[in-house]
TORBA-664329 format. One line per 10 residues: number of its first residue (from 1); their letters; for each residue y, z, x of N, C-alpha, C. Coordinates in steps of 0.001 Angstrom, whole numbers, always signed. Layout:
BEGIN
NUM	A	Y,Z,X,Y,Z,X,Y,Z,X | ... $
END
This chain:
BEGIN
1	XXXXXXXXXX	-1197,+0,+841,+0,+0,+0,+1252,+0,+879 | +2182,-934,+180,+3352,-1110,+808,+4490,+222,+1337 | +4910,+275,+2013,+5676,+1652,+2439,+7366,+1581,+2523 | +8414,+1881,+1529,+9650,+1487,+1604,+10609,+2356,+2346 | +11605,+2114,+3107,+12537,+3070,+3439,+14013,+2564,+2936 | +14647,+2979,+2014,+16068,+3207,+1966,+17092,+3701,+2850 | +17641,+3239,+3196,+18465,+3642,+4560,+19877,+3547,+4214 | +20936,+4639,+3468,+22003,+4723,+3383,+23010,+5172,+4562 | +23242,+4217,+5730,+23472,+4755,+6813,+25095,+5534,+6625 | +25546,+5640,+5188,+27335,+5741,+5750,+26921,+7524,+5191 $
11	XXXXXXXXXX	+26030,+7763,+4243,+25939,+8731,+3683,+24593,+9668,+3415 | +24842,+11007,+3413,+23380,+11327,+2952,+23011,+11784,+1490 | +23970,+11721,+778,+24210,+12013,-331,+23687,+10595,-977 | +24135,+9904,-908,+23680,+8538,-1389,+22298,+8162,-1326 | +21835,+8518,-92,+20362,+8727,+104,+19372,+9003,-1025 | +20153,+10298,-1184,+19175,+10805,-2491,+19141,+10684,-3566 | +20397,+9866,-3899,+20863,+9195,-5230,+20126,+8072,-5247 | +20349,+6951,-4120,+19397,+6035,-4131,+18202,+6002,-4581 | +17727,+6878,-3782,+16175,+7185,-3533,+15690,+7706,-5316 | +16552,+8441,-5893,+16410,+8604,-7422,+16167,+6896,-8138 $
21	XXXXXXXXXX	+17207,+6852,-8147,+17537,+5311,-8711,+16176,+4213,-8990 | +15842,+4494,-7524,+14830,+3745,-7119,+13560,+3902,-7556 | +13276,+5160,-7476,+11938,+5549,-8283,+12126,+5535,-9761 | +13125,+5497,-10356,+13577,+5016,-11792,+13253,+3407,-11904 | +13898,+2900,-11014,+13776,+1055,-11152,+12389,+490,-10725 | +11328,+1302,-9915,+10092,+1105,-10044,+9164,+1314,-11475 | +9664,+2502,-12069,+9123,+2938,-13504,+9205,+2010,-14471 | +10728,+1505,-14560,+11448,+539,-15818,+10559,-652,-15664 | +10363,-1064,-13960,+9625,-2378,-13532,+8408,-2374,-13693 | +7623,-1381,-14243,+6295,-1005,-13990,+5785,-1806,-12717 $
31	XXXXXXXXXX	+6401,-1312,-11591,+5776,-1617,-10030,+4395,-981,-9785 | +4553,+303,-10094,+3304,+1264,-9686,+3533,+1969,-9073 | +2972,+2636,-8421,+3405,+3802,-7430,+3722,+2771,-5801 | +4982,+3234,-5667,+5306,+2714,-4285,+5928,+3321,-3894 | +5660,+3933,-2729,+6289,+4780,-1517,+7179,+4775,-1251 | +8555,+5538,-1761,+9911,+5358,-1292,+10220,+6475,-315 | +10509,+6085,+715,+11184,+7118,+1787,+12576,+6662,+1694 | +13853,+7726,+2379,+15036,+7410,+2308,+15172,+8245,+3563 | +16552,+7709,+4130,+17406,+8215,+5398,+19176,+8142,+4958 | +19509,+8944,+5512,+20931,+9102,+5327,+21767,+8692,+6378 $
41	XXXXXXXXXX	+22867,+9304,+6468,+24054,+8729,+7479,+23464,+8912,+8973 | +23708,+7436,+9600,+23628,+7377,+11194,+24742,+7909,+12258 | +24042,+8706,+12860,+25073,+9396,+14029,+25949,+7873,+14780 | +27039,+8150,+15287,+27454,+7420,+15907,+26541,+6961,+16896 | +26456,+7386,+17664,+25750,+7744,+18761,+24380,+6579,+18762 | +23793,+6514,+17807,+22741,+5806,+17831,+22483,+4612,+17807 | +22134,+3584,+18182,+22319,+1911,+18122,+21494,+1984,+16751 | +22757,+760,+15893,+21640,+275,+14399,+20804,-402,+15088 | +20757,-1707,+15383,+18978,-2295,+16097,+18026,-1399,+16241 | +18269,-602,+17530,+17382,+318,+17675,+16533,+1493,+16453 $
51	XXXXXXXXXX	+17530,+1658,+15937,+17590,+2637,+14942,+16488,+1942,+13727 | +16656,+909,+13313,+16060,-349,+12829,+14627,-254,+13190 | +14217,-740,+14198,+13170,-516,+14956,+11988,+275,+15073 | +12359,+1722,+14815,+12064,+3089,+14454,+11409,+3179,+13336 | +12657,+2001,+12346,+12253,+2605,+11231,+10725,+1899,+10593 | +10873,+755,+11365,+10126,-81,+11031,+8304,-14,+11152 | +8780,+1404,+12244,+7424,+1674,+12795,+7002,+2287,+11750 | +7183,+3048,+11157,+6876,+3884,+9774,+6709,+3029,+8064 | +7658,+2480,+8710,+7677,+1884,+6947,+7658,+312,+7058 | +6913,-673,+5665,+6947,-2080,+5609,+7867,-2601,+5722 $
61	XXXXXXXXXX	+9193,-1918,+4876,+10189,-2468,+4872,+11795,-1668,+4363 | +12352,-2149,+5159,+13778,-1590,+5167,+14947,-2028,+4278 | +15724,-901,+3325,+16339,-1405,+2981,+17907,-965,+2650 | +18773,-1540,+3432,+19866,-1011,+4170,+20684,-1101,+2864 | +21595,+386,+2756,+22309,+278,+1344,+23838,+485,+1971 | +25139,-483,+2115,+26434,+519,+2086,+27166,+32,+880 | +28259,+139,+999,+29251,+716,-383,+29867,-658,+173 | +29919,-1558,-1221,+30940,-2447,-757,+32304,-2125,-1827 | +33243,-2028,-1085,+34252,-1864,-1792,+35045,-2687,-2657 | +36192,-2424,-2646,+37466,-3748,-3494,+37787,-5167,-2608 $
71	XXXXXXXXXX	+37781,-6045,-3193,+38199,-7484,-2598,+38461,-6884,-1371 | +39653,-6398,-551,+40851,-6343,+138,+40039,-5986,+1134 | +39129,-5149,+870,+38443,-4247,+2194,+37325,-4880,+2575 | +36468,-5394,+1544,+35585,-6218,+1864,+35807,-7680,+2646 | +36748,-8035,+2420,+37311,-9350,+3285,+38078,-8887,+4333 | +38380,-7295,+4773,+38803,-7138,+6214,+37065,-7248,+6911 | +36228,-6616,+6287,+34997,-6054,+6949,+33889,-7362,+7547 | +34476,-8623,+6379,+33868,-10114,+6798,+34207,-10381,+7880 | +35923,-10815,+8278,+36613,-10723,+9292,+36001,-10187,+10752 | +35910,-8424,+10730,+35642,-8266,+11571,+33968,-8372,+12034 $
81	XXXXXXXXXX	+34118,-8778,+13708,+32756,-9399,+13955,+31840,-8350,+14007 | +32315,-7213,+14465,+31510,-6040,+14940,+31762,-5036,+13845 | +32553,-5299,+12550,+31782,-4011,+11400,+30387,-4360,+11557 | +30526,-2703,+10586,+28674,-2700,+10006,+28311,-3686,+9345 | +28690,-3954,+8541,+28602,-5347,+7682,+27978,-6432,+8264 | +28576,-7054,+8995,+28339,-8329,+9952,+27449,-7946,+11372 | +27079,-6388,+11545,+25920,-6092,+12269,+24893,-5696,+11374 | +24720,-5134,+10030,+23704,-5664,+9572,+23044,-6976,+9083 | +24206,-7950,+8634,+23642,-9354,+8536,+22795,-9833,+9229 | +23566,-9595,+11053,+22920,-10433,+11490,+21115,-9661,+12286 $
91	XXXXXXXXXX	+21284,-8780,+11975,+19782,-8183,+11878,+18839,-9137,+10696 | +19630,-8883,+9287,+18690,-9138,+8329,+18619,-10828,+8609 | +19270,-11426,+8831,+18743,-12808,+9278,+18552,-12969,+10342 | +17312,-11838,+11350,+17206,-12279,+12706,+16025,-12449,+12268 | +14733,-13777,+12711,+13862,-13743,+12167,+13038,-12681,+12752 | +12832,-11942,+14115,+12143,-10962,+13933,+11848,-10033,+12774 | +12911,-9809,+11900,+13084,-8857,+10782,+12945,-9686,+9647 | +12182,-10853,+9568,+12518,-11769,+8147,+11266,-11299,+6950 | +11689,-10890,+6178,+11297,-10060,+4834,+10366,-8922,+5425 | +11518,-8176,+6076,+11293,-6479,+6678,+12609,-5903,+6392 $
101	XXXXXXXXXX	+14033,-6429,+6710,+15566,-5685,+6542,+15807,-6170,+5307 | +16499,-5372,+4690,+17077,-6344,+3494,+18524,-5509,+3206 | +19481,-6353,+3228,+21112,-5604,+2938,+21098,-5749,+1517 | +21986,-4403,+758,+21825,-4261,-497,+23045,-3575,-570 | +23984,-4078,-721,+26001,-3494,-957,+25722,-3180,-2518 | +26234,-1822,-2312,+26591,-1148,-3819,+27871,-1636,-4291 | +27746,-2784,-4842,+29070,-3517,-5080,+29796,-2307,-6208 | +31399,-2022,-5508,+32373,-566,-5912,+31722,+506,-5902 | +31250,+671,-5149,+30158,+1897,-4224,+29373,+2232,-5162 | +28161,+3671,-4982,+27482,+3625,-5428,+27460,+4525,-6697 $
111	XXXXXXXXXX	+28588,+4984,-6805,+29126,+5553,-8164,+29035,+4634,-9296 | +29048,+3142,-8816,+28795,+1875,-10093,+27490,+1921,-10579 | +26364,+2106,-9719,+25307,+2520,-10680,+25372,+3447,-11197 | +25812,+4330,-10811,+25471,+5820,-11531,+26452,+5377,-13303 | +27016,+4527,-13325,+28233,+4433,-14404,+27594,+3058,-15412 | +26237,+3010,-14739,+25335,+2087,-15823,+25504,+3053,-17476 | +25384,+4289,-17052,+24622,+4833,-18440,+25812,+6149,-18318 | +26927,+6148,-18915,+27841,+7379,-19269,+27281,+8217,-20158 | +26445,+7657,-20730,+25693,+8790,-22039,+25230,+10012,-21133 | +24093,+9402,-20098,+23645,+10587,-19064,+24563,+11400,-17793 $
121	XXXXXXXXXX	+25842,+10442,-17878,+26277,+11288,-17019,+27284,+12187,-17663 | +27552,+12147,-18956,+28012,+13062,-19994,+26759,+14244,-20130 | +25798,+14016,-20321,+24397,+14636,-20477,+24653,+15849,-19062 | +24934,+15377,-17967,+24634,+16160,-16535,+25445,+17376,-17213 | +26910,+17257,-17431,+27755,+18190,-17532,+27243,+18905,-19250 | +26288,+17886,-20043,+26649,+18939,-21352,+25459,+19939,-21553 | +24370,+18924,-20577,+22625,+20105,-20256,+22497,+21350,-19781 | +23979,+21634,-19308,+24092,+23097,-18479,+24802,+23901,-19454 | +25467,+23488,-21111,+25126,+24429,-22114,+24023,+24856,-22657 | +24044,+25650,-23336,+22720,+25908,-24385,+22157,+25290,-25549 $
131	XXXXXXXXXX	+23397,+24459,-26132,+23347,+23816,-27311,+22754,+21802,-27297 | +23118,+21892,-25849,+22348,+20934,-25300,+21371,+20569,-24467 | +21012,+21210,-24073,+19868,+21743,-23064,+18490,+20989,-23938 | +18531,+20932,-24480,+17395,+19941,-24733,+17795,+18622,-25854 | +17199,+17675,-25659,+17397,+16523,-26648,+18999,+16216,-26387 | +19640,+16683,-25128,+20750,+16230,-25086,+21093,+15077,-25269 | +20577,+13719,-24883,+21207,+12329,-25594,+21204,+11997,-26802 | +20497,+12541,-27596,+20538,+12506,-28999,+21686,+13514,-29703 | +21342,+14493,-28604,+22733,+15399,-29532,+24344,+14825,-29239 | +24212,+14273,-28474,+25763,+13035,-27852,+26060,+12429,-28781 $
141	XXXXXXXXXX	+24734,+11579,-29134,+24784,+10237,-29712,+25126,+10753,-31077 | +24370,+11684,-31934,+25060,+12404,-33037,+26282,+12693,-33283 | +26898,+12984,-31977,+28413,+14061,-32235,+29296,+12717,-32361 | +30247,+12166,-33153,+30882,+11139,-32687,+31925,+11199,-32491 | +33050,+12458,-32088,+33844,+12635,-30818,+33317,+12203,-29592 | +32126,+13196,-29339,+31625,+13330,-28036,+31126,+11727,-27854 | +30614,+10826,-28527,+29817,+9855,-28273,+31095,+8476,-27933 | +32200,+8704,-28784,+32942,+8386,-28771,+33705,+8059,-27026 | +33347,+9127,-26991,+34490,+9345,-25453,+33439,+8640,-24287 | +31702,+8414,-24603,+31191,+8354,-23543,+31373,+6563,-24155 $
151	XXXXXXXXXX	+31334,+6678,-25007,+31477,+4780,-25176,+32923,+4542,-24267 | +33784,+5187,-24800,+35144,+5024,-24205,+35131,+4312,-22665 | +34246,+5112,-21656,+34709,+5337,-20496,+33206,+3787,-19965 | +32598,+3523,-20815,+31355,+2799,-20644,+31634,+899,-20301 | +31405,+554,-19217,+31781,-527,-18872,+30787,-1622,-18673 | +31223,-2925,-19521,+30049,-3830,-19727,+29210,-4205,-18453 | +30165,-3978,-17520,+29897,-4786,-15679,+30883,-3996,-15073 | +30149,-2566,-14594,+30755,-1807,-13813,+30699,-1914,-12138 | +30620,-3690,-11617,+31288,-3740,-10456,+32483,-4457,-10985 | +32969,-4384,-12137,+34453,-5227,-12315,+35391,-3826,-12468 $
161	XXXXXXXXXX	+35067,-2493,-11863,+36113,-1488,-11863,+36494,-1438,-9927 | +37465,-2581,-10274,+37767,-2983,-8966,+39363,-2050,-8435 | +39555,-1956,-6815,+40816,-787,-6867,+42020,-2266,-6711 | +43034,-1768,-6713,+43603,-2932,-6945,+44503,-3054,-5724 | +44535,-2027,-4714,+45029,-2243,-3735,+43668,-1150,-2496 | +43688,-1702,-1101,+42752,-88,-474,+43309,+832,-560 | +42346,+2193,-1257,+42423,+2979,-596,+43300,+3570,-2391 | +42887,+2253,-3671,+43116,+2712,-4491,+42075,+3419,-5494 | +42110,+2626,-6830,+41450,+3204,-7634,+40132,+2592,-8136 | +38886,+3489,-7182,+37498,+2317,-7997,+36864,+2859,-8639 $
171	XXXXXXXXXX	+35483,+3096,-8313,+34192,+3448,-9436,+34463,+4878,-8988 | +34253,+5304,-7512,+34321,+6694,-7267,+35226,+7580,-8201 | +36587,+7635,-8004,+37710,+7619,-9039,+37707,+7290,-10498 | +37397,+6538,-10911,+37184,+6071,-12548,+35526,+7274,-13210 | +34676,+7656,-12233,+33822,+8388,-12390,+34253,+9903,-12318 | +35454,+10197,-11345,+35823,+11574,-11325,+36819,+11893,-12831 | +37771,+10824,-13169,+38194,+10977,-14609,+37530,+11234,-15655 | +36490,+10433,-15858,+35648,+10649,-17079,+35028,+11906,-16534 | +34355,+12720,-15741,+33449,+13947,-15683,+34766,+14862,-16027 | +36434,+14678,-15779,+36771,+15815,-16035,+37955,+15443,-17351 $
181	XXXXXXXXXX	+37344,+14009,-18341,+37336,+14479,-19677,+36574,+15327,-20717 | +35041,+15202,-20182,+33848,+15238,-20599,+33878,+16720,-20013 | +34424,+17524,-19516,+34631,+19032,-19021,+35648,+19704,-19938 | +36487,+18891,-20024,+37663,+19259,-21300,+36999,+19340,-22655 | +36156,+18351,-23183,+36297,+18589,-24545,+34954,+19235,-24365 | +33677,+19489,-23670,+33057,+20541,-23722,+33558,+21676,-23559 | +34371,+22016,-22940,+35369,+23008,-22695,+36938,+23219,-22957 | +37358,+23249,-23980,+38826,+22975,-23592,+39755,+24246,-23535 | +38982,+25226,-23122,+39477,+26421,-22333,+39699,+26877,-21154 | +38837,+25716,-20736,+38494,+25554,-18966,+40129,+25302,-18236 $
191	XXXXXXXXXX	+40157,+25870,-17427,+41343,+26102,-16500,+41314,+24985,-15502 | +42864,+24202,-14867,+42483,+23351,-14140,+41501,+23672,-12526 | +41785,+24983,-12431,+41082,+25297,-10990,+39842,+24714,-11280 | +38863,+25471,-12929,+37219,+25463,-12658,+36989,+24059,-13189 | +38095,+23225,-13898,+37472,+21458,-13444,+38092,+20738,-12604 | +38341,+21112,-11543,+38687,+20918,-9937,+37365,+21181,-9817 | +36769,+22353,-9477,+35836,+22823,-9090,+33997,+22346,-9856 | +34448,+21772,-10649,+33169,+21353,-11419,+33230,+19710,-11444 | +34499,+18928,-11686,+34394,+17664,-11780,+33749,+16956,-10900 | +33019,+15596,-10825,+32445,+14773,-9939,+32806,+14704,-8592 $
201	XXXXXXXXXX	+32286,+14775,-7489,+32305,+14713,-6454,+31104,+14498,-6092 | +31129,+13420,-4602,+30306,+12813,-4076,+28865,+13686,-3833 | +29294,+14735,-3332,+28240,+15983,-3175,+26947,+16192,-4651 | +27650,+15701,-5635,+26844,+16191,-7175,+26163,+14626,-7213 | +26095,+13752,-6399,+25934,+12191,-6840,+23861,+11980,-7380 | +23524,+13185,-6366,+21906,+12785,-6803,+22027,+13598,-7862 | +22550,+14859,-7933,+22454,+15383,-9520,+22076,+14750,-10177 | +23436,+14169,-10823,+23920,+13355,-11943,+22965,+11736,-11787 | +22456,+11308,-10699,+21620,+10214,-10572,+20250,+10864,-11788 | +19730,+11889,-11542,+18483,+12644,-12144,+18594,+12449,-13990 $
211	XXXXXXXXXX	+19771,+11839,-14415,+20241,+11991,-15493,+20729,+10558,-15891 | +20376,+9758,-15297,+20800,+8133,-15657,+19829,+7660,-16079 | +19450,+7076,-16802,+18578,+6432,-17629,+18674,+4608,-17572 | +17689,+4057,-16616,+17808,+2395,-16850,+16866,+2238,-17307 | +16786,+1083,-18263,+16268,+558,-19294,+17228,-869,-19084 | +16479,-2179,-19754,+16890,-3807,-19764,+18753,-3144,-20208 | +18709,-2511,-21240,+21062,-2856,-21376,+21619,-1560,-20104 | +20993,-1128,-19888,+21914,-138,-18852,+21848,-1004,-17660 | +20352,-1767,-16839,+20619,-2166,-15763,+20839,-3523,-15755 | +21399,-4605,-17249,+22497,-5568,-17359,+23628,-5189,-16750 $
221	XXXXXXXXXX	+24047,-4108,-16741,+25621,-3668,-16548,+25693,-3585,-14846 | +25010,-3961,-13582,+25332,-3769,-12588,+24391,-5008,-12063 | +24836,-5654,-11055,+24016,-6685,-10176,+23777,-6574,-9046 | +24150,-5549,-8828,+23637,-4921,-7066,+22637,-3724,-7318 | +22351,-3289,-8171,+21430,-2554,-8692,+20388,-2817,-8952 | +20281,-4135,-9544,+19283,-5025,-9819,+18450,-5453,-8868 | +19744,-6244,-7745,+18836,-6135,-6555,+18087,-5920,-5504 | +18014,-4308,-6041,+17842,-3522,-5306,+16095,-3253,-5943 | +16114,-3829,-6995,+14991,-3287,-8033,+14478,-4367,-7330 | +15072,-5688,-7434,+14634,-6774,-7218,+13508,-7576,-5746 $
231	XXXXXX	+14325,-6189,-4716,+13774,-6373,-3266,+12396,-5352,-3470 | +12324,-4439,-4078,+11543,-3596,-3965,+9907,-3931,-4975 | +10772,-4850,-5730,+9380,-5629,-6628,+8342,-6788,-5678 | +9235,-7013,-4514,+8434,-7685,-3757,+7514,-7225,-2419 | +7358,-5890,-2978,+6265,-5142,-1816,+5001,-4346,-3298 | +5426,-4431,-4385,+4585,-3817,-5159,+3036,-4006,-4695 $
END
């Protein structure tokens, strides 16, 4: 049996979000059981080739995840010869590595999958009451304030929540708004400190991954997600 490694080199948090995701998009695919290993952020220090190499000894196949961002940044990162970007390319088209690397950009990072399914990531924040703690998507889908607000924030093709300048406003950001509407009207006693302190952040990302639900209309809504399902259907 085939042996996969996910390799989120910018992050380790992502890692484990991935690595969720993934064993979700094997289930939806009925792949079967396939071996997902994951790795997180690479030390400076370490050569990607090399690093590559390593991984390869362990696992069939590699599959390199970073965050592609807004137009602006992504066409500095083409540009330059020596980003990560254009040193993983030219790995994944070195034929030593030909259907072993595979690059997989979380097109508007990887907060865009997680923003397939707002129902569940409304669910993360409403499962840690009592009144929802079980059958929580149904009790959403019932309330139609609450269901209301998760349609609200729910985007047909959530790599089109693009920032409009660097360093502006993307998925990361458009995901921290909605967790601290969805804190308000579960709470609207809550003080700004404790939804500072509770709203989305990168740190909660596999959480809230544990709580996304893909199925054929949730994983319509992203195309880098897909192909991520898509590389991994070809070691089943």
């Amino acid at each position: 049996m085939s042996s996969i490694r996910i390799w989120t080199l910018e992050s380790d948090n992502d890692a484990k979000a991935a690595g969720c995701l993934a064993n979700k998009l094997t289930k939806f695919m009925k792949l079967g059981q396939i071996p997902i290993n994951t790795s997180g952020r690479r030390k400076p220090s370490i050569n990607l080739e090399k690093a590559v190499q390593n991984y390869l000894k362990r696992d069939d196949c590699l599959i390199i995840i970073i965050d592609r961002d807004g137009p602006r940044a992504h066409s500095q990162r083409l540009q330059d010869p020596d980003s990560l970007l254009n040193q993983i390319k030219r790995i994944e088209k070195d034929k030593r590595y030909a259907n072993k690397v595979f690059l997989v950009e979380a097109v508007q990072e990887l907060e865009a999958w997680l923003l397939i399914d707002c129902l569940g990531i409304f669910c993360y924040y409403a499962a840690k009451r009592a009144q929802f703690r079980e059958n929580c998507r149904s009790k959403v889908s019932a309330n139609r304030p609450l269901k209301r607000l998760a349609d609200r924030y729910q985007k047909g093709n959530t790599e089109n929540i693009v920032e409009v300048e660097q360093g502006g406003r993307g998925a990361k950001e458009y995901l921290t708004e909605f967790s601290e509407r969805v804190l308000r009207v579960l709470n609207p006693n809550l003080t700004q400190r404790n939804i500072d302190r509770e709203k989305y952040q990168e740190t909660r990302s596999p959480e809230v991954a544990e709580h996304i639900e893909i199925n054929k209309e949730t994983l319509r809504r992203n195309n880098s997600l897909k192909k991520l399902g898509d590389v991994i259907a070809q070691f089943q």
